[in-house]
VEXLUMSE-645065 format. One record per residue (C-alpha): x, y, z; residue in three letters; chain. Coordinates in steps of 0.001 Angstrom, whole numbers, padded with zeros to 6 digits. Example, Ala and Ser with C-alpha at 12.3 -4.5 7.8 and 13.67 -1.06 7.14 Angstrom:
REM VEXLUMSE-645065
+---------+---------+---------+------+------+
|      c1 |      c2 |      c3 | code | unit |
+---------+---------+---------+------+------+
|  012300 | -004500 |  007800 |  Ala |    A |
|  013670 | -001060 |  007140 |  Ser |    A |
+---------+---------+---------+------+------+
REM end
This chain:
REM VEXLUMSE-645065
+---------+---------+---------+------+------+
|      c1 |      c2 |      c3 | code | unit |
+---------+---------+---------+------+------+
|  009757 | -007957 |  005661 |  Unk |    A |
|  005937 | -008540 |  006185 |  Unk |    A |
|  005023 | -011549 |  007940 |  Unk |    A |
|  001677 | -013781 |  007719 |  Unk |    A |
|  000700 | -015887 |  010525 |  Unk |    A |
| -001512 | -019372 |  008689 |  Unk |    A |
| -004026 | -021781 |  010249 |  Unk |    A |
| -002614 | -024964 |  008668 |  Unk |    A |
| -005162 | -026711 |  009894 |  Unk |    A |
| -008619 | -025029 |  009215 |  Unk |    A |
| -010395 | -025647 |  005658 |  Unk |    A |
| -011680 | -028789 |  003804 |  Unk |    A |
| -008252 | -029314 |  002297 |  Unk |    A |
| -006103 | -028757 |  004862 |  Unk |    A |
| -003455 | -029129 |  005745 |  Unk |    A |
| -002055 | -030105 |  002754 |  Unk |    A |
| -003164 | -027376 |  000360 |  Unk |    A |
| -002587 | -024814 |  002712 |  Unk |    A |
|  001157 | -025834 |  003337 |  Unk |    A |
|  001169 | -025880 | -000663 |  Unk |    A |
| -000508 | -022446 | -000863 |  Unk |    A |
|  001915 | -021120 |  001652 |  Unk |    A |
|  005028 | -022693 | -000259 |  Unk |    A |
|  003909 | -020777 | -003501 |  Unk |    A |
|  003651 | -017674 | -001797 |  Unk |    A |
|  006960 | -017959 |  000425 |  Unk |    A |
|  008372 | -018006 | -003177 |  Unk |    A |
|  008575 | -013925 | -002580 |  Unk |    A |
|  011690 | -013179 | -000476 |  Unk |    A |
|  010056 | -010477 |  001203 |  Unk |    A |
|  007415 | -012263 |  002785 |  Unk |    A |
|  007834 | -014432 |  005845 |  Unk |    A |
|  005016 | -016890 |  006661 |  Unk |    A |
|  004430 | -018803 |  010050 |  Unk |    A |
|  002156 | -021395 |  009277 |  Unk |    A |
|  000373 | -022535 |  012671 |  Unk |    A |
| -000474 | -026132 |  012884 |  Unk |    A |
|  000609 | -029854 |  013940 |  Unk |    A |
|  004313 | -030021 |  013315 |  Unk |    A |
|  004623 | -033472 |  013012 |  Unk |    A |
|  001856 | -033388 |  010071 |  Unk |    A |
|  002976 | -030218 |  008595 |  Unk |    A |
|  006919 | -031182 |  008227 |  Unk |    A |
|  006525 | -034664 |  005825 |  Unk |    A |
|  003994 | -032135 |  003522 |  Unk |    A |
|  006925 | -030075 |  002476 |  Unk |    A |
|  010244 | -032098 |  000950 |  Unk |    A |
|  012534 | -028865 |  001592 |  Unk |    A |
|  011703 | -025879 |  004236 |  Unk |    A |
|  012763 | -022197 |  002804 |  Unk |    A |
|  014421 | -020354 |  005241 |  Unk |    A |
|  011028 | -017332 |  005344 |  Unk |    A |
|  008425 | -020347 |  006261 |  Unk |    A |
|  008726 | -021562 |  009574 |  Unk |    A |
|  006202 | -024080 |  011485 |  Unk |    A |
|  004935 | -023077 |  014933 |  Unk |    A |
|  003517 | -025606 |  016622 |  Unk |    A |
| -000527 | -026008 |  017446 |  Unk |    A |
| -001681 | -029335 |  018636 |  Unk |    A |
| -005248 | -028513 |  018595 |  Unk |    A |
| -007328 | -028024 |  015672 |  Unk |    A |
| -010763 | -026674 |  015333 |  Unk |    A |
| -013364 | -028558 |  013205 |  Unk |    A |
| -015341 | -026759 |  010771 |  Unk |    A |
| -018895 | -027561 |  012674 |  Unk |    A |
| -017912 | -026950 |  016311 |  Unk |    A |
| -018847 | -024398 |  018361 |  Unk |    A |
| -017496 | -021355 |  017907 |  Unk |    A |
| -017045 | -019455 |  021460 |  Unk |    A |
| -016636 | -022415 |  022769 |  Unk |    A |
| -013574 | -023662 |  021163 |  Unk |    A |
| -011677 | -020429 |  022489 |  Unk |    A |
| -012040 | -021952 |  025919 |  Unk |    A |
| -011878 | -025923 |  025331 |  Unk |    A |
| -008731 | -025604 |  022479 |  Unk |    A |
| -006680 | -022741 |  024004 |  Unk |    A |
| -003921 | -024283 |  022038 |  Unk |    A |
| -005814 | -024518 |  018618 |  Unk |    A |
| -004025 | -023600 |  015309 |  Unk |    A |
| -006199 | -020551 |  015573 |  Unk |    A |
| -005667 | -019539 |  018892 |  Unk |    A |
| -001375 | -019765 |  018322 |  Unk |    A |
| -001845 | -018142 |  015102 |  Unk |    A |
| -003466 | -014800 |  016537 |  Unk |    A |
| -000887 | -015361 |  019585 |  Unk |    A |
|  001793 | -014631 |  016851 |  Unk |    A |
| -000216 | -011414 |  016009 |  Unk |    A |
| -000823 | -010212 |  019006 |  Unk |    A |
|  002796 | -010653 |  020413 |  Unk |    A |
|  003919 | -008794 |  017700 |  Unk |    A |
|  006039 | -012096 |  016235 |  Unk |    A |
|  003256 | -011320 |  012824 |  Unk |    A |
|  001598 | -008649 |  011155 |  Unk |    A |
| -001546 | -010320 |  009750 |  Unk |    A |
| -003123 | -013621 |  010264 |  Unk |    A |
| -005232 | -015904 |  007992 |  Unk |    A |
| -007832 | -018554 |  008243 |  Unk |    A |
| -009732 | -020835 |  006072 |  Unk |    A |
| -011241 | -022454 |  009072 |  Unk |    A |
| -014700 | -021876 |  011364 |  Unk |    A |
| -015478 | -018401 |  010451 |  Unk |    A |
| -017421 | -018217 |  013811 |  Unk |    A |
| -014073 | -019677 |  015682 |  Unk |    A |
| -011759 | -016944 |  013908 |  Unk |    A |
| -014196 | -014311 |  014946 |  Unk |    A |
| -014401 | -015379 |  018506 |  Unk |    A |
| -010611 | -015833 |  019038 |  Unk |    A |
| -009638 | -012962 |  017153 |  Unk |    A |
| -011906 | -010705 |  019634 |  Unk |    A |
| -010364 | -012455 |  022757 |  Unk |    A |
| -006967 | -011878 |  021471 |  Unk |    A |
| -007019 | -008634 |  019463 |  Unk |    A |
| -009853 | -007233 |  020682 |  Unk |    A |
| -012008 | -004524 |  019289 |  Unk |    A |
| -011070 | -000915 |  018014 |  Unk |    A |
| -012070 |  001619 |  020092 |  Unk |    A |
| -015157 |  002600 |  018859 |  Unk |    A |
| -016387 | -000211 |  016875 |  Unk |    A |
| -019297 | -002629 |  018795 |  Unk |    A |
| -019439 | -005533 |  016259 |  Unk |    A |
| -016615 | -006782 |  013582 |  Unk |    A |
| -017753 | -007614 |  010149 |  Unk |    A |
| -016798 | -009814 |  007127 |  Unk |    A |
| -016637 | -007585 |  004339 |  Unk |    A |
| -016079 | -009149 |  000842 |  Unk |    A |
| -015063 | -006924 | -002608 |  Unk |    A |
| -016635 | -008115 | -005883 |  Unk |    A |
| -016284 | -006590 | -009324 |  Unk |    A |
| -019629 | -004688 | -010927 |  Unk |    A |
| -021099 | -004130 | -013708 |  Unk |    A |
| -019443 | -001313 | -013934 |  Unk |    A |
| -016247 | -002278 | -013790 |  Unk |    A |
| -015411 | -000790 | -010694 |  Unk |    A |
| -015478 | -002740 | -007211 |  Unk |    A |
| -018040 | -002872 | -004687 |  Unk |    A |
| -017352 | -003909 | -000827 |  Unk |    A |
| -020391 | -005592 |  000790 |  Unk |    A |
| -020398 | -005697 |  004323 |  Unk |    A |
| -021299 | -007622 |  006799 |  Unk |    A |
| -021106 | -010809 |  005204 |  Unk |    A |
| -021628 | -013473 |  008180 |  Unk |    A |
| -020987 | -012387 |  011295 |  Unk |    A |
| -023730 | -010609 |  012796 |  Unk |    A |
| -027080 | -012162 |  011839 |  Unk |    A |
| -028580 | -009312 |  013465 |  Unk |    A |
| -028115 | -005572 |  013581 |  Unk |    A |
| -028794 | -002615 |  015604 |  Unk |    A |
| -029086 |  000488 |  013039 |  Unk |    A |
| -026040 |  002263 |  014192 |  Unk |    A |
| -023814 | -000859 |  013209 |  Unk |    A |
| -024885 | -000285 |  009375 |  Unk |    A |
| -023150 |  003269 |  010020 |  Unk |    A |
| -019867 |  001622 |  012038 |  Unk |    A |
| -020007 | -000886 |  008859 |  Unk |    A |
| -020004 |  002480 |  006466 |  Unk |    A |
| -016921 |  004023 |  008303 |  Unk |    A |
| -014734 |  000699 |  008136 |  Unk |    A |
| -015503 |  000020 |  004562 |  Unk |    A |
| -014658 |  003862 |  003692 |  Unk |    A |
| -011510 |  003405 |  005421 |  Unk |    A |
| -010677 |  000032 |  003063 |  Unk |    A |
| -011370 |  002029 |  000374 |  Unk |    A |
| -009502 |  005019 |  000642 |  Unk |    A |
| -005958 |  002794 |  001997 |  Unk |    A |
| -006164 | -000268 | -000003 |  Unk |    A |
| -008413 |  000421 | -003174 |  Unk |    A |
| -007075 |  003942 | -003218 |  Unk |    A |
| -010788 |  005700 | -003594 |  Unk |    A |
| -010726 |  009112 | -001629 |  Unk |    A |
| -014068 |  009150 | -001580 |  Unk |    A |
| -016301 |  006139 | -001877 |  Unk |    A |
| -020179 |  006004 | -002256 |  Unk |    A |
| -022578 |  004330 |  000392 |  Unk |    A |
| -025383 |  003016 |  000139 |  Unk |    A |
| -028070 |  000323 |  002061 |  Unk |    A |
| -029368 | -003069 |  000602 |  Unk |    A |
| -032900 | -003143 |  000912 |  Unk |    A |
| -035655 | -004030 | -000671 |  Unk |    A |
| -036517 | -000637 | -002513 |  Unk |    A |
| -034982 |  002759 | -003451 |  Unk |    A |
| -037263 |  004864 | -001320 |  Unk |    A |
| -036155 |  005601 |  002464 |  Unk |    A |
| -039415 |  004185 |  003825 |  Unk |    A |
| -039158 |  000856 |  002633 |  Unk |    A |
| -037557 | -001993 |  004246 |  Unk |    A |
| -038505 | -002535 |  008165 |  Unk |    A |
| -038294 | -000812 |  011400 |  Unk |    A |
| -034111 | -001652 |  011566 |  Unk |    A |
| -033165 | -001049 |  007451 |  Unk |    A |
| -035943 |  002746 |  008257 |  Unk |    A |
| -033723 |  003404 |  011233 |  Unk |    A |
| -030361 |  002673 |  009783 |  Unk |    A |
| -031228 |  005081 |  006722 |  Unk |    A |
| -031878 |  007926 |  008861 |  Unk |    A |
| -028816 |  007723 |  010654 |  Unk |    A |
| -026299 |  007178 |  007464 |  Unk |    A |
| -028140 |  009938 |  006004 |  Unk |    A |
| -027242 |  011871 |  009201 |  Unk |    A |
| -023688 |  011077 |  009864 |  Unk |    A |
| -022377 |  009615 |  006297 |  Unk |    A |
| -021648 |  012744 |  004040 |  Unk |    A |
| -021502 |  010387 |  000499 |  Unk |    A |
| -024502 |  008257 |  001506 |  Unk |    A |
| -027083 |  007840 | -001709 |  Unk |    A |
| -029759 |  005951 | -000012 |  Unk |    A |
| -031157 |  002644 | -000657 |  Unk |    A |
| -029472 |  000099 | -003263 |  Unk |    A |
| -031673 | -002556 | -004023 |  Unk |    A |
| -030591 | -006062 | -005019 |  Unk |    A |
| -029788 | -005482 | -008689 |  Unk |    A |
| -027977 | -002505 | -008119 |  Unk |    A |
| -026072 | -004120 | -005398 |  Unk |    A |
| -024138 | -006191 | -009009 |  Unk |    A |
| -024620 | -002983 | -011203 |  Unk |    A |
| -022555 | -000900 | -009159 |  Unk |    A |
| -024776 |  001743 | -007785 |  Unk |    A |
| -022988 |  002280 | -004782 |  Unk |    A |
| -018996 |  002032 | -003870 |  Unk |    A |
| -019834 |  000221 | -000368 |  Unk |    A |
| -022882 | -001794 |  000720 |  Unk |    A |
| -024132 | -002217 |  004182 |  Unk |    A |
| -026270 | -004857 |  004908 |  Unk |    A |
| -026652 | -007142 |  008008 |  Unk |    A |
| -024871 | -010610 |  008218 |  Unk |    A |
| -027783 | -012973 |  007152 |  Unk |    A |
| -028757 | -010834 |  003991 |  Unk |    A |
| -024964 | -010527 |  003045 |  Unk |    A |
| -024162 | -013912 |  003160 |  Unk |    A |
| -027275 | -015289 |  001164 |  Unk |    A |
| -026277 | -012279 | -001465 |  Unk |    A |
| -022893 | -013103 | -001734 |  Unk |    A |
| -023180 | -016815 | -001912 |  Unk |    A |
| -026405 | -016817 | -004608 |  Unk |    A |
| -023870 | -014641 | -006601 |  Unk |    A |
| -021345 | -016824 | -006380 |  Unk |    A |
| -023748 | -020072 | -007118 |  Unk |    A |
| -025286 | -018254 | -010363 |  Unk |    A |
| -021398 | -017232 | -011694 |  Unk |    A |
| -020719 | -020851 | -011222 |  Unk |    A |
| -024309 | -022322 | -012857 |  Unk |    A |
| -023269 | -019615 | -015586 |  Unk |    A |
| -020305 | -020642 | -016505 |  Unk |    A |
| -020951 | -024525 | -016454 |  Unk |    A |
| -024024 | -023074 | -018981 |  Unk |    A |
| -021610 | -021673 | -021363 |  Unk |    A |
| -018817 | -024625 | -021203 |  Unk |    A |
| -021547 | -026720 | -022100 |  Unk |    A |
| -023148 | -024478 | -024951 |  Unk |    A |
| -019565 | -023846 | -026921 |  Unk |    A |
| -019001 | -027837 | -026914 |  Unk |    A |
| -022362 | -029160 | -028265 |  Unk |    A |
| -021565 | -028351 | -031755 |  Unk |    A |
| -018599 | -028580 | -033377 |  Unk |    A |
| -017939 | -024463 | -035250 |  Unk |    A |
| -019104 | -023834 | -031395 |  Unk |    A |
| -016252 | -025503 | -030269 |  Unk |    A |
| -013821 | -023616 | -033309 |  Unk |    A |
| -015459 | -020435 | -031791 |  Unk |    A |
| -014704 | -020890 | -028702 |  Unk |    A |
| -011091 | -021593 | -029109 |  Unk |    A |
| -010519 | -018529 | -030959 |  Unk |    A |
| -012223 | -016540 | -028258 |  Unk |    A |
| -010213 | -018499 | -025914 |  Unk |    A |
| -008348 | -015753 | -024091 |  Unk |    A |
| -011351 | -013619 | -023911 |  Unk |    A |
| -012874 | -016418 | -022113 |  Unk |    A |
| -009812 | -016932 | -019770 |  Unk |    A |
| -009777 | -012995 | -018969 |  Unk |    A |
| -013560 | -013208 | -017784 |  Unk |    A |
| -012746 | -016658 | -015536 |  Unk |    A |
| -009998 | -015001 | -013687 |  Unk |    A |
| -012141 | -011632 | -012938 |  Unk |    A |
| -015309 | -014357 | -011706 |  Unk |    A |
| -012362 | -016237 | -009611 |  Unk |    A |
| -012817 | -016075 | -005942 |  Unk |    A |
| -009646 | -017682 | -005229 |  Unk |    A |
| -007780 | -014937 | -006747 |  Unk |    A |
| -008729 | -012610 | -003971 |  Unk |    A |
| -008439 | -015514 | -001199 |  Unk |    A |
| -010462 | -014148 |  001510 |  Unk |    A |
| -012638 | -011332 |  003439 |  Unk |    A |
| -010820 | -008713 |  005771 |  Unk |    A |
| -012537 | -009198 |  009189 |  Unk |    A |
| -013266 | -005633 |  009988 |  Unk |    A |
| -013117 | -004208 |  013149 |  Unk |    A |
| -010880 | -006064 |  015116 |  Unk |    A |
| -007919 | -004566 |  016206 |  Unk |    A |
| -005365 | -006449 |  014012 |  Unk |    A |
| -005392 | -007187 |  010837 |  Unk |    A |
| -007435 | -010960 |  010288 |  Unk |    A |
| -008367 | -012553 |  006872 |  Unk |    A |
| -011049 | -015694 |  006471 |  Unk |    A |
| -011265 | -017012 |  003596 |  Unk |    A |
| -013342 | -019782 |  002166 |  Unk |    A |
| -013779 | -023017 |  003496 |  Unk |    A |
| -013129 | -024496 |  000112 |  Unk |    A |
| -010026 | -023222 | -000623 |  Unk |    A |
| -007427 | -025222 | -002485 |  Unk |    A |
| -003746 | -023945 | -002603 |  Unk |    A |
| -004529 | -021082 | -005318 |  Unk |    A |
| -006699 | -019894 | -002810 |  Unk |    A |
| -004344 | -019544 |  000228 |  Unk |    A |
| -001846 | -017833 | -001817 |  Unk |    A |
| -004173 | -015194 | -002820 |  Unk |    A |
| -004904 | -015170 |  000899 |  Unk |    A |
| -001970 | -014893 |  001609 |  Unk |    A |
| -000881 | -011992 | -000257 |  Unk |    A |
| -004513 | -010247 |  000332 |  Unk |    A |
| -003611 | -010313 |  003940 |  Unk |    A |
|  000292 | -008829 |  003418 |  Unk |    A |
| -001488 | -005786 |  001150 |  Unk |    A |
| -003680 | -005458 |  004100 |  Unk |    A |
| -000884 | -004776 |  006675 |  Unk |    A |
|  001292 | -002260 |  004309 |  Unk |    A |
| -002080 | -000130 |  003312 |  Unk |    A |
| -002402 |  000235 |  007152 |  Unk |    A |
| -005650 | -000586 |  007237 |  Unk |    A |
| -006118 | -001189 |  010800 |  Unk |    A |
| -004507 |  002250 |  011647 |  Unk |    A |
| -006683 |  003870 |  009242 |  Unk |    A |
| -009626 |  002199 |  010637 |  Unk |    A |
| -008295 |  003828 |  014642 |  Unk |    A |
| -007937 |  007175 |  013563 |  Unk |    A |
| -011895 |  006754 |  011442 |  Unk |    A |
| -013255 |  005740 |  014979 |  Unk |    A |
| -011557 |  008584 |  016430 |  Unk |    A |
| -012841 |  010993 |  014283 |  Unk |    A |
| -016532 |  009925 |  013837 |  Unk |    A |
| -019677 |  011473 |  015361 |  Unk |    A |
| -020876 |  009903 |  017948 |  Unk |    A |
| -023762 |  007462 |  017942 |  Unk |    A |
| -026316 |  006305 |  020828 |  Unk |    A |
| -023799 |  004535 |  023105 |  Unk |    A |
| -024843 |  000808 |  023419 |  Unk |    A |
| -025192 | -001344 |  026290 |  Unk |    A |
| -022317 | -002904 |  026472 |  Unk |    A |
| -020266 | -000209 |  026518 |  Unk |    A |
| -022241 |  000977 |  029405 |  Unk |    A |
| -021345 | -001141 |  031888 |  Unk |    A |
| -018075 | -003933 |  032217 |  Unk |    A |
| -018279 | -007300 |  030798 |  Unk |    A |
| -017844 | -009519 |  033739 |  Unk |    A |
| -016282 | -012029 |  031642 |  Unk |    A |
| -013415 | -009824 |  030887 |  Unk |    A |
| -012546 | -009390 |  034561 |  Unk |    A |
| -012296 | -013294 |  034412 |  Unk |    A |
| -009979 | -013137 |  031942 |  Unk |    A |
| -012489 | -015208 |  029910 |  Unk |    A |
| -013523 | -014801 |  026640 |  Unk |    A |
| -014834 | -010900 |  026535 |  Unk |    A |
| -018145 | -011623 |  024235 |  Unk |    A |
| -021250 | -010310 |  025237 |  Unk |    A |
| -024361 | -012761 |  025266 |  Unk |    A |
| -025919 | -010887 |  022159 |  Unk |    A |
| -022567 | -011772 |  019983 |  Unk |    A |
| -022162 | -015214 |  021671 |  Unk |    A |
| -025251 | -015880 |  020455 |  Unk |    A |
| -024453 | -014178 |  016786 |  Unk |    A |
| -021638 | -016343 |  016227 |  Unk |    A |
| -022923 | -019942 |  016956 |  Unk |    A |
| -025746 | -018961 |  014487 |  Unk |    A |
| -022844 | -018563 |  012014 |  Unk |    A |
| -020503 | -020885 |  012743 |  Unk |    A |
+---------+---------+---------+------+------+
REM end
């Protein structure tokens, strides 16, 4: 039996529709689902408790605009914090958020850590192209900036979802920029070309914004600022696009006949546009398996979360991801694997300045 691990608490609609999502999904007798949060506001949410959902009990919760590192030290008992506990003591194989994305990221390092290998995690989301094939974009929102060899540490985590969870042996790379030729973009985006085309043997170069939807490339790296705009203008112009077409088909009235015979074509293209089926990005890098999904979520939402994050943990992604680090060339060590993180010693929070700094930009 798989089991989740659920911040009840983070999201605009929780706690209620995440106790609903996680209802719906505990429907499958082979899942088991711990949903972390305020007992006493969780328990009156559900009339009847099925023996594979349990409550463990959070009193803290962490807002969506607080601080993210900082939360990890003032709410040590957060619905966040317990939830990655659960994880990390073994008690859960996955855990999933639709809280703070900078929070989750924080905690998830202090209580999972990294892999060995890997010097930033990443949000990496999966979209369908034009194509009809998927892409993985990645980062998404976590590191605002990058170093050049992060694009290739992005590369080798992405090639490892691929080849456990979407089943592709042998994905295509490629880097967003702002033109095909490996001279354009600046210094960092130069940099980070030379050393994919060095160390990444399916690498095809540059992948400029329209290609990035047409499907040029298998996985996308990009740093966390350009991912994030990407992925959310894509999401506003599906949106804008469908609200277009809704309103074309009923301002006459043979639109509106058309439209209802072309009703299921209509409904096919809806669900393939519909974030909430997928329910979340895998945080890559970590050393546990973590899904965040959107802020917005309503209960659909967390139980495609929920079931992302149990196809996560059976693919053995993470595992995948060790044995990728422990195989790949080795890049120009950075600093802070150079020298200890006094933090760590403290038995504080072990972030280094640079990704402190990263995640309250993002939080």
């Amino acid at each position: 039996m798989t089991t989740i691990a659920v911040d009840a608490m983070g999201g605009d609609n929780a706690p209620a529709a995440v106790v609903q999502g996680a209802l719906s999904a505990a429907r499958d007798p082979a899942l088991r689902i711990l949903l972390a949060g305020r007992r006493d506001e969780l328990r009156p949410l559900l009339p009847t408790v099925p023996a594979n959902l349990r409550f463990v009990d959070a009193p803290d919760a962490v807002a969506m605009d607080e601080s993210a590192s900082a939360t990890i030290r003032s709410k040590p008992r957060s619905s966040i914090m317990v939830g990655l506990e659960c994880v990390q003591r073994g008690e859960a194989d996955a855990f999933v958020s639709f809280g703070n994305t900078g929070a989750v990221v924080a905690a998830s390092l202090r209580q999972l850590g990294r892999i060995a290998g890997v010097d930033r995690p990443a949000l990496g989301t999966v979209f369908r192209n034009a194509r009809g094939s998927r892409t993985l974009l990645l980062d998404v929102g976590v590191n605002v900036d990058c170093r050049p060899e992060y694009y290739v540490q992005f590369a080798t985590m992405g090639r490892a979802y691929f080849q456990r969870v979407l089943h592709h042996g042998n994905p295509s790379v490629g880097l967003l920029n702002v033109g095909e030729e490996r001279a354009k973009g600046n210094q960092r985006a130069q940099r980070a070309h030379e050393l994919l085309s060095e160390l990444e043997t399916n690498f095809i170069g540059n992948v400029e914004g329209k290609e990035l939807v047409g499907g040029a490339a298998d996985i996308v790296v990009t740093d966390g600022f350009t991912g994030n705009v990407a992925i959310k203008v894509a999401e506003a112009i599906a949106a804008m696009l469908a609200g277009e077409i809704r309103e074309s088909l009923m301002s006459r009235p043979h639109y509106k006949l058309g439209a209802w015979v072309a009703r299921g074509a209509f409904d096919g293209l809806k669900a393939r546009l519909n974030y909430q089926r997928i329910g979340g990005a895998p945080l890559f890098g970590v050393d546990g398996a973590v899904l965040i999904g959107h802020g917005r979520a309503d209960a659909e939402a967390v139980t495609s979360g929920i079931r992302t994050a149990r196809t996560l943990t059976e693919s053995g992604l993470v595992e995948a991801m060790r044995a990728a680090f422990g195989e790949a060339r080795s890049l120009p060590a950075h600093r802070s694997q150079l020298r200890p993180n006094p933090a760590a010693k403290r038995g504080e929070p072990a972030l280094e300045p640079g990704l402190d700094q990263e995640l309250k930009r993002t939080s």
